[in-house]
N, C-alpha and C positions, 0 to 999 in steps of 0.2 A: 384438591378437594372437590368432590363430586356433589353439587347441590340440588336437590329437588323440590322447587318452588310451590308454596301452595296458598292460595287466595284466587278471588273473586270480583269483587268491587273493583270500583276504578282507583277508590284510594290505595291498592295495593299495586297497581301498575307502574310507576317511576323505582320500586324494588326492585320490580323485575325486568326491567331500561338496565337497571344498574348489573343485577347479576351479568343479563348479556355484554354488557360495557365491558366487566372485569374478564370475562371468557377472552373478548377479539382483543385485549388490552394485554392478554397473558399474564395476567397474577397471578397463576395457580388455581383457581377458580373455573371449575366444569359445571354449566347448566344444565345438570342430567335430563332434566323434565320438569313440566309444569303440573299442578293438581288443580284443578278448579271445579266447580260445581257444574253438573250437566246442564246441559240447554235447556233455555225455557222459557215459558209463553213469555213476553214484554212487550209495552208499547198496544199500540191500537189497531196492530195487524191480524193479530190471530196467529202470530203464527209462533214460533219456538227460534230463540236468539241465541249466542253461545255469552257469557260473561266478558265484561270487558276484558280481564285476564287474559279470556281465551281468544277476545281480538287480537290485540297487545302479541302475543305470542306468535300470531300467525302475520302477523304485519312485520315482528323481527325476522321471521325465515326469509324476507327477501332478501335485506343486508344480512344474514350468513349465510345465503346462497353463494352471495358478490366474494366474502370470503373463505370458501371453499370448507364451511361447516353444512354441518347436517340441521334437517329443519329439527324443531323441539321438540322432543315428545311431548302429548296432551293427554293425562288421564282424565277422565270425566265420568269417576263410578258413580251410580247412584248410593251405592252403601259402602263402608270400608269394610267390606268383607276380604272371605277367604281371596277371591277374582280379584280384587283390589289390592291384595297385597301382594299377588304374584305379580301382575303387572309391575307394580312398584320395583320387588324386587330385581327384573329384570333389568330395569336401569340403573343399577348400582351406586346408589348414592350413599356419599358416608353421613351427609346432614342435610336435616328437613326445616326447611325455612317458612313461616307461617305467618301471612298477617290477612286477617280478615277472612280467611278459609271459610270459616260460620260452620265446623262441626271440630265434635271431639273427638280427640288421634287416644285412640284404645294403646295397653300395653302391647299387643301383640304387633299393630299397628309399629308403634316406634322402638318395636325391637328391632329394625328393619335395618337403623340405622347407626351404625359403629360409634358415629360423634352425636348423635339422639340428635334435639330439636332442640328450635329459637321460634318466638313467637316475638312476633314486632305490636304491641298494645300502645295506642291513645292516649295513655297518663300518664299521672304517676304515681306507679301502685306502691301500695296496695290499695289506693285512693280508687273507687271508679272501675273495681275487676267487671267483667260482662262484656254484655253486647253492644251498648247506646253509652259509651265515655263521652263523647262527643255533647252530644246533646244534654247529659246529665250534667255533665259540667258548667257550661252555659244557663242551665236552667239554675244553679246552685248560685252561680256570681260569681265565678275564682276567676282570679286574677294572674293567676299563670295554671300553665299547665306544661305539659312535655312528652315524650314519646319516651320506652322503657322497652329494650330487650330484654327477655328472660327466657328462662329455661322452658321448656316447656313440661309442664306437670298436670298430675293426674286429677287436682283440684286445681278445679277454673281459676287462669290468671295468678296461681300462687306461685311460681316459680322462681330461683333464684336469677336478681338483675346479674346481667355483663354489661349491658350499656343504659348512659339516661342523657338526656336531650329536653333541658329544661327553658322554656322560654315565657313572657309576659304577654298579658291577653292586652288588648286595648277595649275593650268591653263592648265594640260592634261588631265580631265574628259572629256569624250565620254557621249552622255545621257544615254546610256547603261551603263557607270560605275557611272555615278549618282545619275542614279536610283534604281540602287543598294542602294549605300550608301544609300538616300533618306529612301530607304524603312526597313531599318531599325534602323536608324533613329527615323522616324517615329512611328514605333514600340513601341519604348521604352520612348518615348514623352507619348503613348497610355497610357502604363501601368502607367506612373507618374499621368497622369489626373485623369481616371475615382476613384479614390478613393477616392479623393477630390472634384469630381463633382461640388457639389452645390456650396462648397465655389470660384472654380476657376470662375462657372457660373457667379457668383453674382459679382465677381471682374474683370469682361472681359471688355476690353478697346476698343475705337472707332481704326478704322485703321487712320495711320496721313500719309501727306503726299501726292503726288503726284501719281496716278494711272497709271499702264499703262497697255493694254491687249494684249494678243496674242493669236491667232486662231489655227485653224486646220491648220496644217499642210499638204498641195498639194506635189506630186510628183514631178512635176518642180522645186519646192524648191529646190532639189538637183543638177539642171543643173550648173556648175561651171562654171561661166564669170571668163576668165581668164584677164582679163583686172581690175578685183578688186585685191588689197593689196594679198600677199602671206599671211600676218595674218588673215585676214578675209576667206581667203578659206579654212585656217589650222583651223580656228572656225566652218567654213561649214560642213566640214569633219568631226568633233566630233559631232558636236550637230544634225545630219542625219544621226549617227550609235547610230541603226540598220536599222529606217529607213529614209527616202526611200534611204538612201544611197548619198552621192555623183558624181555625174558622170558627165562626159564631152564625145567628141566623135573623132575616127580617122578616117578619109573617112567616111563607113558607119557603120563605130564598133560603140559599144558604150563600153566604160570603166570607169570603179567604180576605183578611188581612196579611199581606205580603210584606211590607214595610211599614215600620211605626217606631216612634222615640216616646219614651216619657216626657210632658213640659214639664222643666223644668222652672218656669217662672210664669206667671200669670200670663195670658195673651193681651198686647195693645189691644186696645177697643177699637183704634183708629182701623188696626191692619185685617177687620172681623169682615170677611166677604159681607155677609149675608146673617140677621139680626140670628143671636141665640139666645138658647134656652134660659130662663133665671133662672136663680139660683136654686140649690138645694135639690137639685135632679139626682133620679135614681141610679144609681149605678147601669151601663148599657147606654144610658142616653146618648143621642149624637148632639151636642152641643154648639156647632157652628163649624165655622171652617176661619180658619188665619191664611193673612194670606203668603206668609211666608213658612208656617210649620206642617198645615197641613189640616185636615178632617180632624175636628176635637171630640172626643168622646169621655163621658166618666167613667170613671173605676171607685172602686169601694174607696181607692186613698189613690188621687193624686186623675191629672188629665192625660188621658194618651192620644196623641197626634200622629195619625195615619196617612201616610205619603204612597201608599199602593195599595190598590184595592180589586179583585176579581168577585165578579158572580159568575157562580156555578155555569159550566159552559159556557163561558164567557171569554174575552181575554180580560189578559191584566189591563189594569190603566193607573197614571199616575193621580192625585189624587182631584184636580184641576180637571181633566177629563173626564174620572166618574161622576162626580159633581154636576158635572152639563148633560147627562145622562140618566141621573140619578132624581127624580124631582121627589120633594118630601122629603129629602133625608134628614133635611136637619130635623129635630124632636123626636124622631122617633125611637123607637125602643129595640135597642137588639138583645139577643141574646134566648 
C-alpha cells in the first residue's frame, strides 16, 4: 500500500518516523510522498523555513539513502489545485494519510486516491471537531481525552472512526506537553492500523454523540480577565503555551504569565516573603509573594500563584528572580 503523507506541525512528525519505520521494516507499507505547507517566513530571521514535516522528511533521506531507497518526494503547493493534483497523481498513492495538514482535501482532491483518506484528530470526536482540540480541551477541564482516526469527510472532522486511543489527563498538561504526548501517541495508533487496513476500514463506526467545534486560535485569546475563576486562568495559561501565550498588562508593560497553579488553601502568614495586600482587593491585584508557591495574585474567585513570569522582551524568570527585579509589584494592579 502506497501512502501519501500529509501534515505540517511538529505534532505530526513521529507519523511520519513511523510510516518510514514501516517502509525499511517491510510491512507492505510504501511512503509514496510527503504533502506539507510551503515555506514560510518563521522565527526572527526574515527569512522563509520549510515545516517541521518538511525537515523531518529530508533528515529521513539520509537513512534511505544507507538503505538503498529513494529520497521522499515533497510536495509543497500553495493551493490544491489542478498543478497539485497532477503532482500527486504522479506518485501513486492508494491512501492519503492526514494529521494536522491545516487545509481542506476537495472531492476532486481525494478522488486521487483508490483507498480515499484518514485523518489522525486530537480527541474524541465528535467532541472538539476543528483546529485548537488541544487547547480547547484544557481550557473546558476534561479529564481525558484521546486521539481518533477517521475517515476523512467533506464536513470537517465528521468522518467515520477506524481507530480510538483513549487516555486520562492529570490536569497539568500545557498544549505543548500534549502535544507531545498526542503525537506519539498517535504514532503508534499509526502503526497498529495500516496493517489491518481494509478490515479496520470496512469495520469503522458512525461518530455518536454530541459535536462540538473549535476554531483558530486569535492572539487576544491570551489577554487574562482577571475577574474570571483562578482555575480558569490556571487553564488559560496551559492551554496558550506556547502560543500566543498568556498575558495581562502593568501600566504600559505587558507580562506573560508562563507558569501558575490555583492556591488551593490559604497562604501561611509565616511563609509571606514580603507584607501583602489586606483584605478585599480587587480582582488583578498582586497580593504578596509565599515563599514556597509563588507570586499571589486575586481572581474574581479564588488566589493564583505565579511561579514564571516574562516581560515583553524580556526573558523568562522564575518567580524569586522577577521579584528581585521587579520593585513595587506587590499592590499593584494588573490587568
Amino acid at each position: 500500500m502506497r501512502v501519501l503523507f500529509a501534515g505540517s506541525p511538529a505534532i505530526a512528525v513521529p507519523s511520519l518516523q513511523i510510516l518510514n519505520e514501516m517502509e525499511l521494516g517491510e510491512k507492505g507499507i510504501v511512503l509514496a510522498g510527503v504533502l506539507t505547507n510551503p515555506d514560510s517566513m518563521r522565527g526572527r530571521h526574515g527569512q522563509k523555513e520549510p515545516t517541521d514535516v518538511s525537515v523531518a522528511a529530508s533528515e529521513l533521506d539520509a537513512v534511505r539513502k544507507e538503505k538503498g531507497l529513494d529520497p521522499i518526494p515533497q510536495l509543497k503547493p500553495e493551493k490544491l489545485d489542478a498543478g497539485a493534483r497532477a503532482e500527486a497523481v504522479a506518485l501513486k498513492a492508494d491512501l492519503l494519510v492526514s494529521f494536522a495538514y491545516g487545509r481542506f482535501f476537495g472531492p476532486r482532491f481525494m478522488a486521487l486516491f483508490p483507498l480515499g483518506g484518514i485523518n489522525i484528530h486530537p480527541s474524541l470526536l465528535p467532541k472538539y471537531r476543528g483546529a485548537s482540540p488541544i487547547p480547547a480541551l484544557i481550557l473546558s477541564g476534561e479529564k481525558e481525552t484521546g486521539i481518533c482516526v477517521q475517515r476523512l469527510a467533506q464536513q470537517m472532522d465528521s468522518g467515520d472512526i477506524l481507530a480510538t486511543d483513549r487516555f486520562e489527563l492529570c490536569g497539568r498538561e500545557t498544549t505543548s506537553s500534549l502535544s507531545g504526548t498526542v503525537s506519539h501517541r498517535a504514532a503508534s495508533l499509526l502503526r497498529e492500523l495500516l496493517p489491518d487496513f481494509n478490515a479496520r476500514a470496512a469495520s469503522a463506526r458512525p461518530q455518536e454523540g454530541e459535536a462540538t467545534c473549535c476554531g483558530e486560535i486569535k492572539k487576544e485569546a491570551g489577554i487574562i480577565d482577571w475577574n474570571k475563576s483562578a482555575v480558569f486562568i490556571d487553564a488559560q495559561i496551559r492551554a496558550f503555551t506556547p502560543w500566543p501565550l498568556a498575558f495581562t498588562r502593568r501600566d504600559n508593560d505587558t507580562l506573560f504569565i508562563l507558569e501558575a497553579e490555583p492556591l488551593k488553601e490559604a497562604a501561611d502568614p509565616s511563609a509571606v516573603l514580603y507584607e501583602t495586600v489586606s483584605g478585599g482587593a480587587a480582582p488583578g491585584t498582586v497580593l504578596g509573594a509565599d515563599k514556597d508557591r509563588g507570586i499571589l495574585i486575586q481572581t474574581g474567585r479564588g488566589i493564583l500563584a505565579a511561579t514564571k513570569l516574562q516581560w515583553q522582551a524580556k526573558k523568562a524568570l522564575n518567580w524569586k528572580a522577577f521579584c528581585n527585579g521587579a520593585r513595587n509589584f506587590a499592590g499593584s494592579r494588573l490587568g
